[in-house]
C-alpha positions in Angstrom: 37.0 -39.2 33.0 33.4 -39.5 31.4 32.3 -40.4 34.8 33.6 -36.8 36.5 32.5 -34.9 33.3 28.6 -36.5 34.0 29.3 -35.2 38.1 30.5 -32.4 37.4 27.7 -31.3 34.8 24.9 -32.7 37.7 26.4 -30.1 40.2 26.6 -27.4 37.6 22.7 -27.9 37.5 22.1 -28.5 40.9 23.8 -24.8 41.2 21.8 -23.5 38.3 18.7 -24.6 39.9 19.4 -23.5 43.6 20.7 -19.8 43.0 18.7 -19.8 39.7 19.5 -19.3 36.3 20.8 -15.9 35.4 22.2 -16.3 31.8 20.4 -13.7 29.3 18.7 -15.6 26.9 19.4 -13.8 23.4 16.7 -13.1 20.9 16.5 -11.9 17.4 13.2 -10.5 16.2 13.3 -9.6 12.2 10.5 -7.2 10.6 9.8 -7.1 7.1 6.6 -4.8 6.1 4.9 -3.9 2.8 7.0 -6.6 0.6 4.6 -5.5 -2.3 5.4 -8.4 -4.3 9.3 -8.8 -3.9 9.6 -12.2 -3.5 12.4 -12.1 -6.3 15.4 -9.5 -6.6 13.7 -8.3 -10.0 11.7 -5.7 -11.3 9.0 -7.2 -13.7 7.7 -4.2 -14.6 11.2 -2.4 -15.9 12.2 -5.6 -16.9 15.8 -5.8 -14.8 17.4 -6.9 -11.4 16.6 -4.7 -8.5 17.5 -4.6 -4.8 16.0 -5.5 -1.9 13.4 -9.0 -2.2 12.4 -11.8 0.3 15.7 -13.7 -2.1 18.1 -11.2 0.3 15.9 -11.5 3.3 16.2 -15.2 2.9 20.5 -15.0 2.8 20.1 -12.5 5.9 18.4 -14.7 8.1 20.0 -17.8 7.2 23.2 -16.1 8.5 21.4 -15.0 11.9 20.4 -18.7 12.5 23.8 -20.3 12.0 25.1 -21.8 15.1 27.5 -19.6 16.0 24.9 -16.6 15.9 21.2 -17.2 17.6 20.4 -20.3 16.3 16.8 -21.4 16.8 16.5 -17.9 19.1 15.1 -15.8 15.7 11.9 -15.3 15.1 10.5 -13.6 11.2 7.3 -11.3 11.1 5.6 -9.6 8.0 3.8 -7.1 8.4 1.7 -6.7 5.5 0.7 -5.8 1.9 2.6 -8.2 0.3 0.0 -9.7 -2.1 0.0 -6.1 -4.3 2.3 -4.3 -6.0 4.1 -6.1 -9.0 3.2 -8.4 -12.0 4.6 -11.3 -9.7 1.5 -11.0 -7.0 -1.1 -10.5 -9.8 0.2 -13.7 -11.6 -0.7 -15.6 -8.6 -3.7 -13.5 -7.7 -5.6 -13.8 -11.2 -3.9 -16.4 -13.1 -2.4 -19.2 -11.5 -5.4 -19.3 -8.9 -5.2 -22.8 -8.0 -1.9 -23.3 -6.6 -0.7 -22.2 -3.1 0.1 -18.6 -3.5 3.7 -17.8 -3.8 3.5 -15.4 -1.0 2.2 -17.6 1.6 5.2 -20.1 0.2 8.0 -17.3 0.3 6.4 -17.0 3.9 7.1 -20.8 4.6 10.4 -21.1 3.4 11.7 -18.1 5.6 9.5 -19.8 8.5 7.9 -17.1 9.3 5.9 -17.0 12.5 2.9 -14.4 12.2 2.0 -11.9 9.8 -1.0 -9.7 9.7 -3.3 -8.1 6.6 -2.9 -4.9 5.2 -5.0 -2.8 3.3 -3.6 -3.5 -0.1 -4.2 -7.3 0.8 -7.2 -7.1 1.4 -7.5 -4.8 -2.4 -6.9 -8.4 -4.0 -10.5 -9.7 -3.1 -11.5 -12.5 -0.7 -10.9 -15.7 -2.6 -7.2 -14.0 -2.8 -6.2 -13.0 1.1 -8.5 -16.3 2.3 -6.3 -18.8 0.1 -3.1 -17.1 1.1 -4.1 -17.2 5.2 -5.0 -20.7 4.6 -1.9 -21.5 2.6 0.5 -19.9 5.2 1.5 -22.1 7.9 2.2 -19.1 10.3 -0.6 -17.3 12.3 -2.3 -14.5 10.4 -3.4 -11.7 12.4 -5.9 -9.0 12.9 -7.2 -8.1 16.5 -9.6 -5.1 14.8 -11.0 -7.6 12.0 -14.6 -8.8 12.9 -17.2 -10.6 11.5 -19.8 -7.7 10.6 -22.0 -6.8 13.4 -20.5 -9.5 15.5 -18.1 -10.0 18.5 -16.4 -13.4 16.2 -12.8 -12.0 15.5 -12.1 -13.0 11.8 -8.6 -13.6 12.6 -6.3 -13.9 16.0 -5.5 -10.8 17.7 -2.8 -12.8 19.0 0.0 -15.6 18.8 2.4 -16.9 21.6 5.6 -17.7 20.5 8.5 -19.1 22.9 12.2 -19.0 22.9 14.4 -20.3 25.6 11.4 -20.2 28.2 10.9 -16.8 27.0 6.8 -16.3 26.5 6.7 -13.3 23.3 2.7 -12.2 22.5 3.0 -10.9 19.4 -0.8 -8.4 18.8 -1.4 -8.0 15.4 -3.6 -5.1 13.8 -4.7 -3.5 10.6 -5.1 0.5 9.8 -9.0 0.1 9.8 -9.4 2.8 7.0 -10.1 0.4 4.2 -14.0 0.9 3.8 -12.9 4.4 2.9 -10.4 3.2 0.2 -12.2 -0.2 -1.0 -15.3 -1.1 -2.4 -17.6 -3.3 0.0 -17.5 -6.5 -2.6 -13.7 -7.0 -1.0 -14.4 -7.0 2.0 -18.0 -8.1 2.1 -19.0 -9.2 5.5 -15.9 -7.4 8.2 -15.9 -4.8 10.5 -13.0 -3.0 10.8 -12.8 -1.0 14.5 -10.4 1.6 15.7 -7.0 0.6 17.2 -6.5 2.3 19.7 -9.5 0.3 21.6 -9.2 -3.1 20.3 -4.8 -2.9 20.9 -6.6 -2.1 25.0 -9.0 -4.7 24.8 -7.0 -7.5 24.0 -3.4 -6.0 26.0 -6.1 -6.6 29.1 -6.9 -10.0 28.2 -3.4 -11.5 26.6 -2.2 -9.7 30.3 -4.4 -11.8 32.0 -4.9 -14.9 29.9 -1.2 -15.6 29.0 1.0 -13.7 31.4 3.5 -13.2 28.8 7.0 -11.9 29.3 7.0 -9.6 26.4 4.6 -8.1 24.5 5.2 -6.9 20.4 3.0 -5.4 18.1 2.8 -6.1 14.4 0.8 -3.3 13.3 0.1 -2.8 9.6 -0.7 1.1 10.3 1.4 4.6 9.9 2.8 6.6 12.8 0.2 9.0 12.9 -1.8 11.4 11.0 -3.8 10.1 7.8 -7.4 9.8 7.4 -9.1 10.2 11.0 -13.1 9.8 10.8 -14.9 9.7 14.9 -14.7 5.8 14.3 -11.4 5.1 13.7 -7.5 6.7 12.9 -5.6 5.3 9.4 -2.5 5.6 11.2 -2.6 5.3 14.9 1.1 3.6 16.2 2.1 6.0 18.1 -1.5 6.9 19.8 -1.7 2.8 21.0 2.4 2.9 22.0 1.7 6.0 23.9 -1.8 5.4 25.4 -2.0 1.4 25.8 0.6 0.0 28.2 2.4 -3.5 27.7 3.3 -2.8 24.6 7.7 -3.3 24.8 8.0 -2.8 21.1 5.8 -2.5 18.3 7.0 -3.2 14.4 5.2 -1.0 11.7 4.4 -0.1 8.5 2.2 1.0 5.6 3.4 4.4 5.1 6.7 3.2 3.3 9.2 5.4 5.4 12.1 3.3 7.4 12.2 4.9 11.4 13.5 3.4 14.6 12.5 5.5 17.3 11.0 5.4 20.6 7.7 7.2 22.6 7.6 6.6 26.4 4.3 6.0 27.1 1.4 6.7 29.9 3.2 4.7 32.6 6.7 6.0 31.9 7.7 3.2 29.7 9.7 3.2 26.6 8.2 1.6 23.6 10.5 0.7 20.8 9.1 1.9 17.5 10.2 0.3 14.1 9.5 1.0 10.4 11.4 -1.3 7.9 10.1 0.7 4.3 8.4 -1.3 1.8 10.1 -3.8 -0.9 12.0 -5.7 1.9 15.2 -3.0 1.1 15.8 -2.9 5.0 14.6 -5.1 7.7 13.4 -4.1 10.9 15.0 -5.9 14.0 14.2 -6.6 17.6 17.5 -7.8 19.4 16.5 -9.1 23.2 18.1 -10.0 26.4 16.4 -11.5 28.4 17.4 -12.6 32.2 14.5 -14.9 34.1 13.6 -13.9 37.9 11.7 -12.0 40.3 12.2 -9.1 38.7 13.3 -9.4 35.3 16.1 -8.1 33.5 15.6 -6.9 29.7 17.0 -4.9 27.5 15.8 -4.4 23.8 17.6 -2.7 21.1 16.2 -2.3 17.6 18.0 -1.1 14.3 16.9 -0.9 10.9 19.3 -3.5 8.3 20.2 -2.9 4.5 19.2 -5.4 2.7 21.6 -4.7 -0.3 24.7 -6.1 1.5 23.2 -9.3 1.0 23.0 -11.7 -2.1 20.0 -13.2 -3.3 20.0 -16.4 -1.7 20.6 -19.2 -4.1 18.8 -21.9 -2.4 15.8 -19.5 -1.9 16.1 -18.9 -5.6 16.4 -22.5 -6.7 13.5 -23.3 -4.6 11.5 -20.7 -6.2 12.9 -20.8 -9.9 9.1 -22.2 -11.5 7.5 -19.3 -9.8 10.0 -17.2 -11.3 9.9 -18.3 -14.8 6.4 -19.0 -14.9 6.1 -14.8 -14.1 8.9 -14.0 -16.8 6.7 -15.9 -19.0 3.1 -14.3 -18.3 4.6 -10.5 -18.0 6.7 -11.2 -22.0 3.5 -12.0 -23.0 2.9 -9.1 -26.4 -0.3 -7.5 -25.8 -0.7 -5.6 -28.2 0.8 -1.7 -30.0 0.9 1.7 -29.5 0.7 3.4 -33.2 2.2 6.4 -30.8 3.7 7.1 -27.6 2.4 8.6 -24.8 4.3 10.2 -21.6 2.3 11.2 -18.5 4.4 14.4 -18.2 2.0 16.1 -20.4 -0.9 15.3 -18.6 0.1 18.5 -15.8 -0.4 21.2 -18.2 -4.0 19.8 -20.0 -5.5 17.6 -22.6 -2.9 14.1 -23.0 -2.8 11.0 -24.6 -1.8 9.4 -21.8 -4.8 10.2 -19.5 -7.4 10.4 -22.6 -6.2 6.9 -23.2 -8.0 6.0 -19.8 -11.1 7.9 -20.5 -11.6 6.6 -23.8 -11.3 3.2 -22.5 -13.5 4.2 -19.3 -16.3 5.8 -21.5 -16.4 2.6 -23.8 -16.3 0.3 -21.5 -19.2 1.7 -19.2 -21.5 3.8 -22.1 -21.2 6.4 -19.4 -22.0 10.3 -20.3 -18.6 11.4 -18.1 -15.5 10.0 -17.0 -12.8 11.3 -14.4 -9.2 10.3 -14.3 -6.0 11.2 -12.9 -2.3 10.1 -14.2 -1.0 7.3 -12.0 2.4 7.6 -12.7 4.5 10.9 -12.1 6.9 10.1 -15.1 6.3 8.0 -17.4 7.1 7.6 -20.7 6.2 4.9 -23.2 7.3 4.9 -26.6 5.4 3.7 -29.8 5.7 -0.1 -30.4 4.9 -3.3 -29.0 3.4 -3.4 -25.4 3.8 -6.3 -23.1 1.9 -7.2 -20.1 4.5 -6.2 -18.0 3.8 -2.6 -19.2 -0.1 -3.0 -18.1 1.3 -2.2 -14.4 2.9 0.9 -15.9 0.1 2.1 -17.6 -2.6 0.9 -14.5 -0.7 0.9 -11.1 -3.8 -0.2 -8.6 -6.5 -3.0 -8.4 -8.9 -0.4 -8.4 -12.4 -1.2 -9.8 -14.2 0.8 -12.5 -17.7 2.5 -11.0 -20.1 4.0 -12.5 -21.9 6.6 -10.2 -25.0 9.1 -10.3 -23.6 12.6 -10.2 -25.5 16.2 -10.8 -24.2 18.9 -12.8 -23.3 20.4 -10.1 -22.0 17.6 -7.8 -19.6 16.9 -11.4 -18.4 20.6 -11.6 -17.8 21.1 -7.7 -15.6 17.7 -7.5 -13.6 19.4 -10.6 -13.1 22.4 -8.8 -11.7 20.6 -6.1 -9.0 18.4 -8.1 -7.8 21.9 -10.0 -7.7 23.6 -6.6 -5.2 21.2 -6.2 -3.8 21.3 -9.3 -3.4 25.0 -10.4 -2.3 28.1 -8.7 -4.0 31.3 -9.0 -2.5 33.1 -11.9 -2.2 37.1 -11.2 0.2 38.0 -14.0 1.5 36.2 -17.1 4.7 35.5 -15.0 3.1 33.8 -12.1 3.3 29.6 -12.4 0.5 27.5 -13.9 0.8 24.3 -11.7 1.0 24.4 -7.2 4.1 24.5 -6.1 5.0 23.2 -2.5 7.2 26.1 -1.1 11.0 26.0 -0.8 14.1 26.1 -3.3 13.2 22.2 -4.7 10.7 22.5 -7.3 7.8 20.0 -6.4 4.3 20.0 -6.5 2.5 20.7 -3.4 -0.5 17.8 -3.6 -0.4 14.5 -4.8 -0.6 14.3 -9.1 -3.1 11.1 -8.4 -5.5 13.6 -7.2 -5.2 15.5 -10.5 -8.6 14.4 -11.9 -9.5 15.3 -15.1 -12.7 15.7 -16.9 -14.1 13.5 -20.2 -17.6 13.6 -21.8 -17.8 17.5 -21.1 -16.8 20.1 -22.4 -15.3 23.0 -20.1 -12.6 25.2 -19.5 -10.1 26.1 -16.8 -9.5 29.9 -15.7 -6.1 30.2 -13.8 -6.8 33.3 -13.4 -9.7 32.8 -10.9 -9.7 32.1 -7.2 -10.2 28.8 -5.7 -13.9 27.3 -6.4 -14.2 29.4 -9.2 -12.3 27.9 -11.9 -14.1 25.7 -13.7 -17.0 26.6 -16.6 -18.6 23.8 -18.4 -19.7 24.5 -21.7 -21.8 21.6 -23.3 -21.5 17.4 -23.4 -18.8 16.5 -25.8 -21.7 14.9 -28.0 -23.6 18.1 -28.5 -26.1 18.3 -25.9 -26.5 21.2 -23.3 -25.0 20.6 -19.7 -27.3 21.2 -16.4 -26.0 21.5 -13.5 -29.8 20.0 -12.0 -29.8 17.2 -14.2 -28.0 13.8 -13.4 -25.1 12.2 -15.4 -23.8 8.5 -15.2 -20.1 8.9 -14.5 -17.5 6.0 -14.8 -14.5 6.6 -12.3 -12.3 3.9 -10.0 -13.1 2.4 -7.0 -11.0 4.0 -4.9 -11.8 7.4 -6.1 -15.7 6.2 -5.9 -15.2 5.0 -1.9 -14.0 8.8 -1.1 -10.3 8.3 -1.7 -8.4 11.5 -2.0 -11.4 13.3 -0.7 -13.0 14.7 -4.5 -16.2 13.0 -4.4 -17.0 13.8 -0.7 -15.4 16.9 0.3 -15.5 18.1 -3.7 -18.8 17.2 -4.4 -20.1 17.4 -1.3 -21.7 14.0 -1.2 -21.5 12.4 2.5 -19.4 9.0 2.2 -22.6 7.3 3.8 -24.5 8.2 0.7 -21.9 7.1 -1.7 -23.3 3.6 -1.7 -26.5 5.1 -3.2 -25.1 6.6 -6.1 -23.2 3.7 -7.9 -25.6 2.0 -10.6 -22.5 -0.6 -11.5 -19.0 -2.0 -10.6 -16.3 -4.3 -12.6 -16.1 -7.6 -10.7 -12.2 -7.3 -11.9 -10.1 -4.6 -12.0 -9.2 -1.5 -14.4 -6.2 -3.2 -15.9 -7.1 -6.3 -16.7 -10.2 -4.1 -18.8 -7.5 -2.2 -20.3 -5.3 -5.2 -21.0 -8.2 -6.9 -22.8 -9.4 -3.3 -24.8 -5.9 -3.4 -26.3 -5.6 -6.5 -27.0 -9.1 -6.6 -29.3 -8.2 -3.9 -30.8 -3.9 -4.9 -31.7 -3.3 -1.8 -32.6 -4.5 1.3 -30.5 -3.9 4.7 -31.5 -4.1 6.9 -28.0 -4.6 10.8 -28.9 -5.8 13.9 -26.8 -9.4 14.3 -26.5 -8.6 17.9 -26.1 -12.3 18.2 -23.9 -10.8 20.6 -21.4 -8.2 23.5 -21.6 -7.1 26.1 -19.6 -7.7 29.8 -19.7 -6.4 32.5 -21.0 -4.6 30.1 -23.1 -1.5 32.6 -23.6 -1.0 32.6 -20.1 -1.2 29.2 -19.5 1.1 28.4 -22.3 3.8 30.3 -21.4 3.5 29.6 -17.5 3.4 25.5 -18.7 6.4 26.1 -20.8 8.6 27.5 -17.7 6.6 24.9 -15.1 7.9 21.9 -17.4 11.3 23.2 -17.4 11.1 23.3 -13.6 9.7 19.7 -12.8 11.4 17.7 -16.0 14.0 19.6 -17.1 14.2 21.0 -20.9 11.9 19.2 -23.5 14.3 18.6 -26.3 16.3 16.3 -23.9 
């Protein structure tokens, strides 16, 4: 019997061979993007369990490799930013230095096959996204990343990864908008190029070179729209899908919104197009059929999966249970107190603790004559009492450096004009709102509160009653002194806002983003919250209060229309 089994298998073959082999090989692509940090199903920052986390991931993909699913036919991706965004990162990014970085571990233990950079990465410094590409035993990618003025490609554009005789390039690329976001010191030495041009340069080569059978992109950029300068596009997906052929699907990310959609592009092909979110909630997947021979036979369908139907994996979590605890450990660590609370909800309708906090630490820190700040959290509350590390990524949400720059009189009043334009509406009767609304029944502000920049150092007042660019009248230096607007002032800000972020210092002030080099005297080599960390920490007990610098005018007015805005945004005080 064993010897007609061994027959009968060898003219199986021989039939296999001679008519060739038409079974569909089956492939499973899975897509996580913008992880920022969620290695572990908990929220070290509230201090509680919370969904989504590379612990769920970990349970899904296990179940998509059993035997009786694809087996050893799935293949992981990340797509980037997942060294930023919670105390666990920033543990391993300032602390425990030495060790492989959990990340690039998490990586490991999912196997995971290629990942690129993204923009928040690259925010954590060199010696940071360096260790982590060299302690990742995928292939790190970034086929718009050079060596400055060079033509030597800082990392693959590509990898080759084969299943079932199945030949995948997987192109990997980075939204190349970070010089506008990030001081030079973290990326010291790249070049970052457009797209759109490198995605054509090396889809003609890989073509040419490898001859694959499909083609994916891992792109660490938005769909469209974003910051576009005549070098280069922040988000540009859908301009490569639609204008580079060879592209069959392309996973992406960095703008945080989950989509699975399609384009068809220049040649009449469809491109698959598919967004995951941030904080591994959802995973993005690529299922493929693929039949060898003359003309091949594929068929791809992609689908976005919620990663809440899925326990943390336990194994994962035993694996990873000294990273854990050693994080639990560093965030419980008591900082210091707050003699009284502060709440950023106040910090919409003028003078708060919560943003005076930041320029009282800024000024100090720096000796500058001004500081700007905005509230980084929408709504935040936090009560008088002990404060914890964990709060520090409350208080401080970015990795952003503290500058301080050269700035006129005038270049300082024109970039506040700006940030209240954005702010404020024009006021025409005592009934009209204080703060821009967006239009429509929901009550929401039209811009971005992070671009709320407020004034320290100065004195000056806010007419809402004034049109756009004519708001703002500064009245002295806090200290006594007169204010010119020909004379220059040393002002302490953050990084991002420093590199043109948000658009105050360039289009505000009017200073061109070349020349913004020029104007900063001195930078932090480390970031704003570890400064503010340490300042409460020396002092054990801090006392944040209103500097009351600024106000707006006529203060009845305002008043009033602050009163009925709250109401409409936070609902009624007393509650």
């Amino acid at each position: 019997m064993r010897y007609f089994r061994t027959i009968f298998s060898m003219l199986v073959l021989l039939v296999l061979v001679a008519c060739g082999d038409q079974r569909p090989v089956h492939i499973k692509m899975v897509c996580t993007s913008d992880v920022h940090a969620a290695y572990f199903p908990y929220d070290y920052r509230a201090d509680k369990p919370t969904s989504g986390s590379l612990a769920r991931v970990s349970s899904y993909l296990k179940e998509l490799r059993s035997p009786s699913a694809y087996g050893d036919n799935v293949i992981y991706v990340d797509n980037g930013d997942i060294l930023h965004g919670d105390p666990a990162a920033y543990y391993y990014n300032t602390v425990a230095i030495h060790p492989p970085h959990v990340a690039a571990e998490a990586l490991n233990y999912l196997g995971c096959e290629a990942a690129v950079l993204g923009n928040h990465d690259i925010e954590t410094g060199g010696p940071t996204y360096q260790r982590y590409v060299r302690n990742t035993e995928c292939t790190v990618l970034g086929g718009n990343i050079y060596m400055e003025e060079s033509e030597i490609a800082f990392l693959p554009p590509y990898t080759m990864i084969e299943r079932g005789g199945v030949r995948i390039a997987v192109m990997g690329l980075t939204t190349p908008v970070v010089p506008e976001w990030l001081p030079r010191t973290l990326w010291q030495g790249l070049e970052f190029r457009d797209m759109e041009s490198s995605a054509r340069y090396w889809m003609e080569y890989l073509q040419k070179k490898e001859m694959p059978d499909l083609v994916i992109g891992l792109f660490h950029s938005g769909l469209d729209g974003g910051i576009v300068t005549a070098e280069y596009a922040e988000n540009a997906t859908r301009a490569v899908a639609e204008k580079v052929p060879g592209f069959d699907a392309i996973f992406y990310g960095h703008e945080h919104q989950a989509a699975c959609d399609k384009v068809v592009n220049v040649e009449g092909d469809t491109v698959l197009l598919i967004n995951p979110s941030s904080k591994a909630n959802k995973v993005a997947t690529l299922d493929i059929q693929y039949i060898k021979g003359d003309e091949p036979q594929i068929t791809l369908a992609a689908e976005l999966v919620d990663m809440s139907g899925y326990e943390p994996d336990e194994a994962y979590m035993a694996h990873f249970a000294p990273h854990a605890n050693k994080v639990k450990e560093y965030v419980n660590k008591k900082v210091g107190t707050l003699a009284q609370g502060i709440d950023s909800r106040e910090a919409y309708f003028g003078p708060s603790a919560f943003v005076d906090f930041l320029h009282r630490m800024q000024l100090d820190i720096t000796s500058a004559e001004v500081s700007f700040a905005a509230p980084l959290e929408y709504d935040l509350s936090m009560p008088a009492g002990d404060v914890y590390v964990r709060d520090m990524f409350s208080l401080y949400r970015y990795e952003n450096m503290l500058y301080v720059m050269m700035l006129t009189g005038q270049e300082i009043k024109d970039y506040l004009e700006m940030s209240y334009d954005q702010w404020v509406s024009t006021m025409k009767s005592a009934n009209d709102h204080l703060l821009l609304f967006a239009e429509g029944d929901d009550p929401r502000l039209r811009n971005a509160y992070y671009d709320f920049d407020s004034a320290a150092g100065i004195l000056y007042e806010v007419d809402v009653t004034k049109p756009a660019g004519h708001r703002v009248s500064i009245k002295g230096m806090a200290d006594g002194r007169a204010f010119d607007l020909n004379r220059s002032y040393r002002v302490a800000l953050n990084s991002y806002r420093g590199n043109g972020g948000g658009g105050l210092i360039t289009q505000g002030a009017g200073i061109p983003k070349e020349n913004l080099e020029s104007r900063l005297l001195t930078s932090t080599d480390i970031d704003l919250r570890f400064y503010m960390l340490n300042y409460i920490e020396m002092r054990e007990i801090v006392e944040p209060k209103a500097l009351n610098h600024w106000r707006f005018v006529p203060e009845r007015w305002a008043a009033s229309a602050a009163e009925r805005d709250y109401k409409l945004l936070f609902g009624d005080r007393t509650k």
